[in-house]
C-alpha positions as CSV (number, residue, x, y, z in Angstrom):
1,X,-36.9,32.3,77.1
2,X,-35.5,33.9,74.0
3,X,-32.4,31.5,74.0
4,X,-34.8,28.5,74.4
5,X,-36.7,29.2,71.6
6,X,-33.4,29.5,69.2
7,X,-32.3,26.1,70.8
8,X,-36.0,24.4,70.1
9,X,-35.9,25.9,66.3
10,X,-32.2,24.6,65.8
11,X,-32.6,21.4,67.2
12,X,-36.0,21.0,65.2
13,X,-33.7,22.2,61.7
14,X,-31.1,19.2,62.9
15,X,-33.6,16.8,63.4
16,X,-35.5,17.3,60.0
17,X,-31.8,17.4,58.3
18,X,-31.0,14.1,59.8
19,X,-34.4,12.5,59.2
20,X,-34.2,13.9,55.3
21,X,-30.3,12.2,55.2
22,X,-30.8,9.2,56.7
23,X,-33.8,8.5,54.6
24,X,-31.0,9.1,51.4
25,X,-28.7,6.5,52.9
26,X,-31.8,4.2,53.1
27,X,-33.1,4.9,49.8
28,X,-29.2,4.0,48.7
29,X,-29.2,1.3,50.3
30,X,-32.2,-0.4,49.3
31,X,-31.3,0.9,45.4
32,X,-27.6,-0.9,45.6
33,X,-29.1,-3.9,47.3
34,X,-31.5,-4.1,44.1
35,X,-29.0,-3.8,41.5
36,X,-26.0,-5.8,43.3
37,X,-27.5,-9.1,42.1
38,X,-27.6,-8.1,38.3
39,X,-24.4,-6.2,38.1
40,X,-22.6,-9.3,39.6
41,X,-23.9,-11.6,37.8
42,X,-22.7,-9.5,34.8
43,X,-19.4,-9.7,35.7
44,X,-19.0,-12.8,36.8
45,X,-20.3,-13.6,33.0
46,X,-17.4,-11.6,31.4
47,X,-15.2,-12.8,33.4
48,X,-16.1,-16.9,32.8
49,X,-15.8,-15.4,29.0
50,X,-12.6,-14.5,29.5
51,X,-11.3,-17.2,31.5
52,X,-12.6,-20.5,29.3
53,X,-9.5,-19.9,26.8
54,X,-7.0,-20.5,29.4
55,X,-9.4,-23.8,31.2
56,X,-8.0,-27.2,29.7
57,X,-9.4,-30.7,30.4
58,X,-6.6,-32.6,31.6
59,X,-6.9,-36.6,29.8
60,X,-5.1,-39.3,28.2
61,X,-5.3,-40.2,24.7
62,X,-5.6,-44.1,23.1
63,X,-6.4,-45.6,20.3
64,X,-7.9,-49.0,21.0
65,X,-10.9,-47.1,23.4
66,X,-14.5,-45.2,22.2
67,X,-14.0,-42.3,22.5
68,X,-10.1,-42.4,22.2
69,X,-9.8,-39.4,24.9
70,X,-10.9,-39.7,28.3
71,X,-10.9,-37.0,30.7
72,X,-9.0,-37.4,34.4
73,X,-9.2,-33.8,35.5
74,X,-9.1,-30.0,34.8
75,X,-6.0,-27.7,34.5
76,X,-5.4,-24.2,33.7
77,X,-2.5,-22.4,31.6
78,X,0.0,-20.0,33.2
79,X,3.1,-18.2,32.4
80,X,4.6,-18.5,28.9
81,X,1.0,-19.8,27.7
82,X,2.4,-23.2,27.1
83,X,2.5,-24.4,31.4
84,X,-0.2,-26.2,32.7
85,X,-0.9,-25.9,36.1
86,X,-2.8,-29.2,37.5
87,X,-3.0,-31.8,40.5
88,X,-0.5,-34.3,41.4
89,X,-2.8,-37.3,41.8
90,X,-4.2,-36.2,38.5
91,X,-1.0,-36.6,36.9
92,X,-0.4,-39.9,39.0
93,X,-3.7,-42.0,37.8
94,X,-2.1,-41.7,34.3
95,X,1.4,-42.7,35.5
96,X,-0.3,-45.6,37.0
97,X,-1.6,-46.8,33.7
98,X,0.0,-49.5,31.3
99,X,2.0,-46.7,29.7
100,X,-0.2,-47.2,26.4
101,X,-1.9,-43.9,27.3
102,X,-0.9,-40.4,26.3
103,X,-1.0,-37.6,28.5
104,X,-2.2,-34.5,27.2
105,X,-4.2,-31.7,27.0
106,X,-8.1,-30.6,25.4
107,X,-8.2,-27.0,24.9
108,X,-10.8,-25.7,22.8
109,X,-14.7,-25.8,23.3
110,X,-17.4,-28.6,22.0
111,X,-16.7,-29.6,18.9
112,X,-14.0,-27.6,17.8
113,X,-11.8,-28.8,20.6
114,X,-8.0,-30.2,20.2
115,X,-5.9,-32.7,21.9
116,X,-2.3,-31.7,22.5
117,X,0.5,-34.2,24.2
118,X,2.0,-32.5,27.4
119,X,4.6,-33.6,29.0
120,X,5.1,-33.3,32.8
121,X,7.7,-30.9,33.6
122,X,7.6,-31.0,37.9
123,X,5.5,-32.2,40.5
124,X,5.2,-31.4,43.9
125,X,3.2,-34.3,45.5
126,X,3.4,-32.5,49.5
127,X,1.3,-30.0,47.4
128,X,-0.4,-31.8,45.1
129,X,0.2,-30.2,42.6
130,X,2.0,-30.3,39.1
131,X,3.8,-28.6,36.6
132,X,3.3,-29.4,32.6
133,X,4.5,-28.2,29.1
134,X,2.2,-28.3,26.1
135,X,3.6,-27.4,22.2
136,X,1.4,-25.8,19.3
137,X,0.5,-22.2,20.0
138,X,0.6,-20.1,23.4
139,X,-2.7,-19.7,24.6
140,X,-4.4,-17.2,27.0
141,X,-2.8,-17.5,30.4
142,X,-4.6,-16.7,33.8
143,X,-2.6,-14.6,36.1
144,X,-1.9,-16.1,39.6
145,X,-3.0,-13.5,43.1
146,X,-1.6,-13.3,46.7
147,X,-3.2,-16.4,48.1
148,X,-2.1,-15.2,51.6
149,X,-4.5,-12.0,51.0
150,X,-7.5,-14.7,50.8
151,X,-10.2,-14.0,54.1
152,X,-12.6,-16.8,55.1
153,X,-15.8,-15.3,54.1
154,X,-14.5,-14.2,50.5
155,X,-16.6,-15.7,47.6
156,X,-14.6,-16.8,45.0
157,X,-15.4,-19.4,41.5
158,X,-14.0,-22.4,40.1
159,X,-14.6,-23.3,36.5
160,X,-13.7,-27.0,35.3
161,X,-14.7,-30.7,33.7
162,X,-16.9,-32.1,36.5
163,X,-17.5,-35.7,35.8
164,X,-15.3,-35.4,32.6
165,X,-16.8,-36.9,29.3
166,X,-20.3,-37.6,30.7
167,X,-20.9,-33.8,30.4
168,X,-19.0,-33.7,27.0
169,X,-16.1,-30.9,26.8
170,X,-18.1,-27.8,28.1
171,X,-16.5,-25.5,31.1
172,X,-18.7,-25.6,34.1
173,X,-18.3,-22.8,37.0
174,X,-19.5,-23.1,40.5
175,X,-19.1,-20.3,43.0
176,X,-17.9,-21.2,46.5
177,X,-17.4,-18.9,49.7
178,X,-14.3,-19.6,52.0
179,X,-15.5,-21.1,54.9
180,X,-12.4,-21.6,56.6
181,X,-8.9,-21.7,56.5
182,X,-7.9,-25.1,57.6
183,X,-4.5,-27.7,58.3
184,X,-4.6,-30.0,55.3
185,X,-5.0,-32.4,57.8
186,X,-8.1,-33.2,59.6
187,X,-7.8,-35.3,63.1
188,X,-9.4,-38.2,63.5
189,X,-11.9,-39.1,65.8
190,X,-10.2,-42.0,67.2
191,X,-7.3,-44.4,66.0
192,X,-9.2,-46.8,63.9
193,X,-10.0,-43.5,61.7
194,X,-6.4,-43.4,61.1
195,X,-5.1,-44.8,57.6
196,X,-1.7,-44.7,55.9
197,X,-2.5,-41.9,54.0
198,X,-3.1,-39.3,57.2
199,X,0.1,-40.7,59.0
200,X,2.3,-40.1,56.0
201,X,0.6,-36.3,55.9
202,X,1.0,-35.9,59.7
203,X,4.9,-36.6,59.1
204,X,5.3,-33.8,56.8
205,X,4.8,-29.8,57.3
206,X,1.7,-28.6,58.3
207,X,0.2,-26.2,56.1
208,X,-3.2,-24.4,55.2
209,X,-5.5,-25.3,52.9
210,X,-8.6,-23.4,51.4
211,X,-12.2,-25.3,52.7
212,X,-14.9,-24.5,50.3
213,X,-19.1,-24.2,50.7
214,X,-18.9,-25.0,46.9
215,X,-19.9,-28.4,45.2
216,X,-17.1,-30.1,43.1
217,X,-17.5,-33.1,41.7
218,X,-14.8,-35.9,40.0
219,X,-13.4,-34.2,37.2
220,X,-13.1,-30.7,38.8
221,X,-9.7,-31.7,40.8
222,X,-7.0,-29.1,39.0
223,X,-9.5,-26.5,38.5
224,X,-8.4,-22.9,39.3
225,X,-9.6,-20.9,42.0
226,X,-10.2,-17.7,41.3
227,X,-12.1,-13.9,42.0
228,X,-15.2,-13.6,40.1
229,X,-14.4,-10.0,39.2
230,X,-11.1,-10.4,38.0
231,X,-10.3,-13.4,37.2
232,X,-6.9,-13.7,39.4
233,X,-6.6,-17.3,40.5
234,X,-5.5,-17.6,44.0
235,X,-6.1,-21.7,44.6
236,X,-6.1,-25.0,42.7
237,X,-9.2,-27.5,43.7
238,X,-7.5,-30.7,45.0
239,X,-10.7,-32.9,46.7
240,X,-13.8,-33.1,48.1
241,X,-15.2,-34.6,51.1
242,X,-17.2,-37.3,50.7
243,X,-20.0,-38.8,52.8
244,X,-19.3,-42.6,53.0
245,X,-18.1,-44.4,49.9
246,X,-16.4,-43.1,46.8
247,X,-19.4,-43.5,45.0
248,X,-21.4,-40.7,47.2
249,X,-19.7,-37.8,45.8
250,X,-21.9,-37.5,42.5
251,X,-25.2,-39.2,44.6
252,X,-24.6,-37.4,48.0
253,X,-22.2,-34.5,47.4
254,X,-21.2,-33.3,50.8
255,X,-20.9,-29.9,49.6
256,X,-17.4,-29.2,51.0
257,X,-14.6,-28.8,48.9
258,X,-11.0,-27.8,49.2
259,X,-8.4,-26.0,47.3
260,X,-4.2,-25.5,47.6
261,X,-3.3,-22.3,48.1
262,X,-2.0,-20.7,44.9
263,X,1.5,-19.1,47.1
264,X,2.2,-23.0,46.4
265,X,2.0,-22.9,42.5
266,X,3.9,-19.6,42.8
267,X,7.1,-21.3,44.4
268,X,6.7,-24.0,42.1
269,X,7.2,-21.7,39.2
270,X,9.7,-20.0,40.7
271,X,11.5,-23.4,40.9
272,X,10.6,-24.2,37.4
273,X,10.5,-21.2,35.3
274,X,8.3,-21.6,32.3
């Protein structure tokens, strides 16, 4: 009888002692839950701070048109602070031009931006990506992460020149999670979905690309990928998928994005030091 009465007393002690410390854990809980949203937001403001320096508008330059710079897409600087990391078919609309046009940069903010020729150093079009070098100054360069470490389910931020000069020369950011990790190439449904541009793609190497929960809009293609905490860019946005025709990405955005890997810009580097 004696023993069962110490067992009844300890067991009571135990129980209050995990009532008391499970109550802390939900107390914790509820307090970190509270204060997640502001702290995160606070960093994800410093960082965008940081970041906007190193965030160019990517555009060509002529006299003869109002406003004499036009914006084509969004790139960021790396390396030596003069390399410009950017898309290939970026890079392609202007070599498609009359040649009247000059490629270049717009680093700055608002109204105290500049305009800076670049020239286009390497460009791996399997990729789409491309390599450029600007003169003047070195500016602020954002360092480039592991994109193989990247999990589907990570939220990560892109910060660019959506629809170019309609929003004048002001970085916008969107935050996207990683919905999944995906071939570059999605299978069609049936044959007549099939168009020269997915056969040439199905004839090269398969590889991975970064699908997005994040709007991007025309303008945003070049923009870095990156961790809102740190600023480490580990993808470059390349397109969107669009709902019907061309003109349904700014009406009907379909809210999927995607983005290169940044193992991609890496290698290029490597091929092309800066």
């Amino acid at each position: 009888m004696f023993l069962n009465c110490r067992f009844i007393t300890r067991y009571f002690h135990n129980s209050v002692f995990n009532f008391r410390f499970n109550a802390f854990l939900t107390a914790l809980f509820l307090l970190s839950g509270l204060f997640s949203g502001p702290l995160w937001s606070a960093e994800i403001a410093r960082t965008i701070e940081s970041i906007k320096p190193s965030i160019v508008g990517i555009g060509v330059y002529q006299k003869t048109n109002s406003p004499a710079v036009s914006f084509i897409g969004t790139g960021f600087v790396v390396g030596d602070g003069h390399t410009v990391i950017t898309n290939a078919h970026v890079i392609k609309r202007v070599q498609e031009s009359n040649g009247k046009e000059i490629l270049g940069i717009m680093t700055g903010k608002g109204n105290t931006a500049e305009f800076r020729a670049a020239v286009v150093v390497a460009i791996d079009s399997e990729h789409d990506i491309a390599q450029l070098k600007i003169s003047g100054n070195a500016l602020p360069v954002m360092k480039l992460g592991d994109s193989g470490a990247v999990l589907e389910g990570q939220s990560l931020a892109f910060t660019g020149f959506p629809l170019g000069m309609a929003l004048g020369f002001h970085h916008v950011t969107h935050r996207g999670m990683i919905s999944s990790i995906t071939p570059v190439v999605m299978p069609a449904l049936n044959s007549k979905k099939l168009d020269v541009k997915i056969i040439t793609q199905l004839q090269k190497s398969t590889y991975s690309v970064f699908q997005l929960d994040g709007t991007a809009y025309p303008g945003s293609s070049g923009s870095p990928l990156y961790d809102p905490e740190t600023g480490i860019v580990y993808g470059v946005i390349n397109m969107v998928f669009i709902k019907g025709m061309k003109e349904n990405a700014i009406s009907s955005p379909s809210g999927i994005t995607y983005a290169i890997p940044g193992n991609f810009v890496s290698d290029l580097l490597k091929r092309n030091p800066p």
